[in-house]
ZAVEXDO-91418 format. One record per residue (C-alpha): z, x, y. Coordinates in steps of 0.1 Angstrom, whole numbers. Example, Ala and Ser with C-alpha at 12.3 -4.5 7.8 and 13.67 -1.06 7.14 Angstrom:
<recs>
+-------+-------+-------+
:     z :     x :     y :
+-------+-------+-------+
:    78 :   123 :   -45 :
:    71 :   137 :   -11 :
+-------+-------+-------+
</recs>
This chain:
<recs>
+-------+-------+-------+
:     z :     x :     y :
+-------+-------+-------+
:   -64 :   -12 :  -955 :
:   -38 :   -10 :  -930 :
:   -53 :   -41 :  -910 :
:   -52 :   -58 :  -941 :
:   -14 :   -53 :  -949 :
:    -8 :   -58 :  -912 :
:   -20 :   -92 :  -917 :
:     1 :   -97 :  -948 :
:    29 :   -90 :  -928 :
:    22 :  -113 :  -899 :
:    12 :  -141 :  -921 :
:    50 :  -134 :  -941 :
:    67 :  -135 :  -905 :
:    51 :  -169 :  -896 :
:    56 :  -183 :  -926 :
:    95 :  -173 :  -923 :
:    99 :  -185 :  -889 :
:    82 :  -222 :  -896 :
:   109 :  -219 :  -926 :
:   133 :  -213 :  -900 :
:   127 :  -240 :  -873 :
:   123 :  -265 :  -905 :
:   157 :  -257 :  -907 :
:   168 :  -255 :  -872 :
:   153 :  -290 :  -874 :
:   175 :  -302 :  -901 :
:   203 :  -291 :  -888 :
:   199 :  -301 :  -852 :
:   192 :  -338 :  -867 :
:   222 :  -337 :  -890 :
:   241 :  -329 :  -868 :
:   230 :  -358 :  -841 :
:   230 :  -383 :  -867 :
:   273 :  -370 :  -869 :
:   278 :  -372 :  -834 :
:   264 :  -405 :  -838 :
:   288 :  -418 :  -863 :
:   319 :  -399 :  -851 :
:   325 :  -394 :  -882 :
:   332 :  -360 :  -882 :
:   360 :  -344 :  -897 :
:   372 :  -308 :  -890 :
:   365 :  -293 :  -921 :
:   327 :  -305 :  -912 :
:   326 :  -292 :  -875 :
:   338 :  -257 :  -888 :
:   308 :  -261 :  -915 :
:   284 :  -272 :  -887 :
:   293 :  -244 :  -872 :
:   292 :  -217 :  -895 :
:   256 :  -233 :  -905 :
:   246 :  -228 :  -871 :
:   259 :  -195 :  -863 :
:   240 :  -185 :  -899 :
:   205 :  -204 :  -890 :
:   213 :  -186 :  -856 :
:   218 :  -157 :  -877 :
:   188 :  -162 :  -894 :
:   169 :  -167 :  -861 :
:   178 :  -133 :  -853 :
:   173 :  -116 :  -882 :
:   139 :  -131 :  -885 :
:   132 :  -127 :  -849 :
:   142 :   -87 :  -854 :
:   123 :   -85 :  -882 :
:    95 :  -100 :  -866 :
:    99 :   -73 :  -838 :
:   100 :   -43 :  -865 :
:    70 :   -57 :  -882 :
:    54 :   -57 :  -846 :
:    63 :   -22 :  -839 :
:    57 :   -11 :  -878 :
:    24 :   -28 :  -869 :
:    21 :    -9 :  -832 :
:    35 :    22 :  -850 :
:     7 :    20 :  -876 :
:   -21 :    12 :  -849 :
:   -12 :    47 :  -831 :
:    -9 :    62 :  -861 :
:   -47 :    47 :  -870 :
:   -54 :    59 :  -835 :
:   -39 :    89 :  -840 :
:   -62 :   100 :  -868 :
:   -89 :    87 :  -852 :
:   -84 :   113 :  -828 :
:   -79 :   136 :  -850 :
:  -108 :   130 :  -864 :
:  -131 :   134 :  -834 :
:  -112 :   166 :  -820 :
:  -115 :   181 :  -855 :
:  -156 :   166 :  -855 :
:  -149 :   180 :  -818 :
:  -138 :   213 :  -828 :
:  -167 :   214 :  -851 :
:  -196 :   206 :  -832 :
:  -172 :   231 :  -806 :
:  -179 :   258 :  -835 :
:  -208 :   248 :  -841 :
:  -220 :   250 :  -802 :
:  -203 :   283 :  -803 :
:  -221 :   294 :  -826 :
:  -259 :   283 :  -818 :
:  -248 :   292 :  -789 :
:  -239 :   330 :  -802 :
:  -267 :   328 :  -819 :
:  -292 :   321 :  -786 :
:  -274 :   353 :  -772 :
:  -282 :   371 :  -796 :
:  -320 :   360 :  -799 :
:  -319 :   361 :  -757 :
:  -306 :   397 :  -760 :
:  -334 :   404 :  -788 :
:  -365 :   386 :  -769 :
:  -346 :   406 :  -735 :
:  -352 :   437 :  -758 :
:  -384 :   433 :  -767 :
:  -397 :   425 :  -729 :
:  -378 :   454 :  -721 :
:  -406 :   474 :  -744 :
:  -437 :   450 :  -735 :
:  -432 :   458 :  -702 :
:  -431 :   494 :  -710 :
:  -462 :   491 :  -730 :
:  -477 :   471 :  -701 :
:  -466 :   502 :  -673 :
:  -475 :   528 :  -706 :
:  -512 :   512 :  -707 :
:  -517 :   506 :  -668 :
:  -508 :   545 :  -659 :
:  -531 :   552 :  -694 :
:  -556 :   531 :  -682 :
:  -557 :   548 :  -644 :
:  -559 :   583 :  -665 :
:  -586 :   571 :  -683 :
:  -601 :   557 :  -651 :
:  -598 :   589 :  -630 :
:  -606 :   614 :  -662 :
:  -637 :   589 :  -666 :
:  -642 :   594 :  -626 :
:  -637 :   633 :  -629 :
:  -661 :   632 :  -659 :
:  -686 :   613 :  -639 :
:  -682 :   635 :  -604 :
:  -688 :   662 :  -634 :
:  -719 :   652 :  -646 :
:  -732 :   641 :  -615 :
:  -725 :   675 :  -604 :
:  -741 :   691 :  -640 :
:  -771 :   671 :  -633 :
:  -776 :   679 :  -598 :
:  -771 :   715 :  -607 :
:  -796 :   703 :  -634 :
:  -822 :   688 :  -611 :
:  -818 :   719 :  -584 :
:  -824 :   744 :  -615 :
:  -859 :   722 :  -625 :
:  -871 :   721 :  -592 :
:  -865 :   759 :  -589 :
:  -883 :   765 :  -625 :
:  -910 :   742 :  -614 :
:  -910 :   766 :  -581 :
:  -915 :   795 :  -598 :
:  -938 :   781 :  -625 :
:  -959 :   770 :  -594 :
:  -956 :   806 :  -576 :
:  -965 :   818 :  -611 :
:  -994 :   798 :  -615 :
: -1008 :   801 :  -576 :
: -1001 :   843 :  -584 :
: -1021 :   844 :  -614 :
: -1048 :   822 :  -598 :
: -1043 :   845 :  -570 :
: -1047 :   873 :  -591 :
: -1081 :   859 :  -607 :
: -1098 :   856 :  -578 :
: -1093 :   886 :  -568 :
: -1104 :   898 :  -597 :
: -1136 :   879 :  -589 :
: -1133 :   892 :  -556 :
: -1135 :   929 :  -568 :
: -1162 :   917 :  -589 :
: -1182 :   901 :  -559 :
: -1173 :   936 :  -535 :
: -1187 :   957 :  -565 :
: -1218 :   938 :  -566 :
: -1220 :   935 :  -532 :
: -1216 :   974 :  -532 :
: -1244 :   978 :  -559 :
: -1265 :   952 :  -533 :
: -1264 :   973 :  -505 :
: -1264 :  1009 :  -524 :
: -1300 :   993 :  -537 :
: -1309 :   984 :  -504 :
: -1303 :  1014 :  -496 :
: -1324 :  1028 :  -518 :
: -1348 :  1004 :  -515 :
: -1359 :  1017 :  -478 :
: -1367 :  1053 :  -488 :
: -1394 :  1040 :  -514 :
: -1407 :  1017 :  -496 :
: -1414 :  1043 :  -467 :
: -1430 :  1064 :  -494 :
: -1455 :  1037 :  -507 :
: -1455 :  1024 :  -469 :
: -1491 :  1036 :  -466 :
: -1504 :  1026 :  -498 :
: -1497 :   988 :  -500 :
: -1481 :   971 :  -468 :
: -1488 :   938 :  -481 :
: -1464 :   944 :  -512 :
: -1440 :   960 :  -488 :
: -1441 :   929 :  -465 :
: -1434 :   909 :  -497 :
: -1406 :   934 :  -507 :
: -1388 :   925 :  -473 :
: -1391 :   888 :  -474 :
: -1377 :   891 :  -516 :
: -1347 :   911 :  -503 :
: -1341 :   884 :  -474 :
: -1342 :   862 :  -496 :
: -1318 :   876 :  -523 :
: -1293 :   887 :  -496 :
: -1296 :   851 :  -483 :
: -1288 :   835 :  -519 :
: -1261 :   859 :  -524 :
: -1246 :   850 :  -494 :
: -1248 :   814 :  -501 :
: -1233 :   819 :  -537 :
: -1208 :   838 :  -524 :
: -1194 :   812 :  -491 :
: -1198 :   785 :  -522 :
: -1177 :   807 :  -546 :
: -1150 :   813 :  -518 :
: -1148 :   772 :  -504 :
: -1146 :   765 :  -543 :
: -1116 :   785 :  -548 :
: -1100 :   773 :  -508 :
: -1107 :   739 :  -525 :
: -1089 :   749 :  -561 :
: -1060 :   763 :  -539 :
: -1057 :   732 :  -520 :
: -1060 :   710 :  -546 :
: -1030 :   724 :  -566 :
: -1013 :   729 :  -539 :
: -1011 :   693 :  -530 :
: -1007 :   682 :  -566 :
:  -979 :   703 :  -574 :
:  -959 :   692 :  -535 :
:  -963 :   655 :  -543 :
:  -947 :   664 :  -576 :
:  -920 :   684 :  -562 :
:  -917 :   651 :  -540 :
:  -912 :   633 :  -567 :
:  -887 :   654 :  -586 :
:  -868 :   673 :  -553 :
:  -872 :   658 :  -524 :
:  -845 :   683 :  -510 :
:  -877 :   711 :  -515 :
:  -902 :   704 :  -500 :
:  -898 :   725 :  -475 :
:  -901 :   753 :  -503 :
:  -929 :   738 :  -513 :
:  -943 :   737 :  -479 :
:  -936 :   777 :  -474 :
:  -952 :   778 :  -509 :
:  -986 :   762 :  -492 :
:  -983 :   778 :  -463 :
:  -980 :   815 :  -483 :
: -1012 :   801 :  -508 :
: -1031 :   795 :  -476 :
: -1023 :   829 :  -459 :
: -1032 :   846 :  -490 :
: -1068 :   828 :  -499 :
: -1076 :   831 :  -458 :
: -1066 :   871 :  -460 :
: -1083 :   872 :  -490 :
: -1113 :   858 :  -479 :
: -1114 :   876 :  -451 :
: -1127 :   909 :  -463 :
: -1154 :   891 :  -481 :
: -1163 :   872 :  -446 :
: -1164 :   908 :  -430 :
: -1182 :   925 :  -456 :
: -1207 :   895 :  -455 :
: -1208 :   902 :  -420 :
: -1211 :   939 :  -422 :
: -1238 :   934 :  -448 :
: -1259 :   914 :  -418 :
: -1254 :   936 :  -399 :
: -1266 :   963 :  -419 :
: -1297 :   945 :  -426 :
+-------+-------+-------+
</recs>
């Protein structure tokens, strides 16, 4: 709009200046075509004077004119100018406020996300020192039941101990039963025997042929009795042994840390069936003796 009437303006001013030097022109050849002539009279050189001095005038006034339109027209452009930047420092200030305020804004969420790192990493350090509390309560816990089933393992192998003393003792116990048994019968053997000798001496001089026959039956029925007997007492060395090796491979297995218990265990067995069958061996002995 204001480059428009600008234009209006200049187009006016040219338009008033050709105006102007149409007249100049007119005058300026009037006035030659006078000098020409001589013709002039004073009347007419006061009039070509005051024409001139009122084109000049004119001139002037059209040549001030043209100057205010020029600055009307420079004072307009800085006014244009000036609004324009008005215009961008308010659009300035704006995005300024606006910048401001995301900016604000970014604080605000940095300060928020700062926060809640701030408590991340406090969960983080809150769940490492949890975690290394569960890790050394799950390590006490383990040392615990390692412990509980060593204690375990060492309580087994000394019930398996005793169960194996119990079972050797009543063995034990059993064959000494049998042993009394065998040194009663061995008794009633040789209380017979005894007897045997004073009847036979009696009938001696009625039938020596049966006597002879009596001797070689008693020979031979100490003999067997012998023989059972040395069979009985390897049988039970052999039960003893036996066991005994079962039940040290098995405390091998199981506690390795007792063997040597196990060991003393054998060791006792094998006292106890050699001094128990020692007093058969001597009686066996005595009994041969006797014969």
């Amino acid at each position: 709009m204001r480059d428009a009437e600008a234009q209006v303006n200049l187009n006016e001013l040219r338009q008033r200046i050709a105006d102007l030097n149409r007249e100049w022109q007119l005058h300026d050849s009037t006035c030659k075509i006078a000098r020409e002539t001589n013709n002039i009279s004073v009347n007419h050189d006061a009039y070509d004077l005051i024409a001139h001095e009122l084109i000049a005038l004119k001139m002037r006034e059209a040549q001030t004119d043209c100057d205010n339109k020029l600055l009307s027209q420079k004072l307009m452009d800085i006014e244009t100018q000036k609004q324009v930047l008005h215009n961008q420092i308010k659009r300035q200030d704006d995005e300024m406020q606006r910048v401001r305020h995301e900016l604000d804004q970014s604080r605000v969420r940095e300060n928020e996300l700062r926060s809640q790192l701030n408590e991340i990493r406090n969960q983080m350090t809150d769940g490492v020192l949890r975690q290394k509390e569960d890790s050394m309560m799950l390590r006490i816990r383990e040392a615990e039941s390692t412990q509980a089933l060593g204690d375990l393992r060492q309580r087994i192998a000394e019930l398996e101990v005793q169960n194996q003393e119990l079972i050797t003792r009543s063995q034990i116990m059993g064959h000494r039963d049998i042993q009394e048994k065998l040194l009663e019968m061995q008794d009633e053997v040789m209380r017979l025997r005894l007897m045997h000798p004073m009847t036979r001496r009696q009938s001696l001089s009625t039938d020596h042929t049966r006597i002879d026959y009596e001797d070689s039956e008693d020979e031979s029925l100490s003999s067997s009795l012998s023989n059972h007997e040395n069979q009985r007492l390897s049988s039970s060395v052999g039960i003893y042994s036996t066991l005994t090796f079962q039940s040290n491979h098995h405390l091998r297995q199981s506690t390795p840390c007792l063997f040597q218990s196990t060991n003393n265990t054998k060791t006792r067995c094998r006292s106890s069936s050699t001094m128990l069958s020692s007093p058969t061996l001597s009686s066996t002995t005595n009994e041969i003796h006797v014969e």
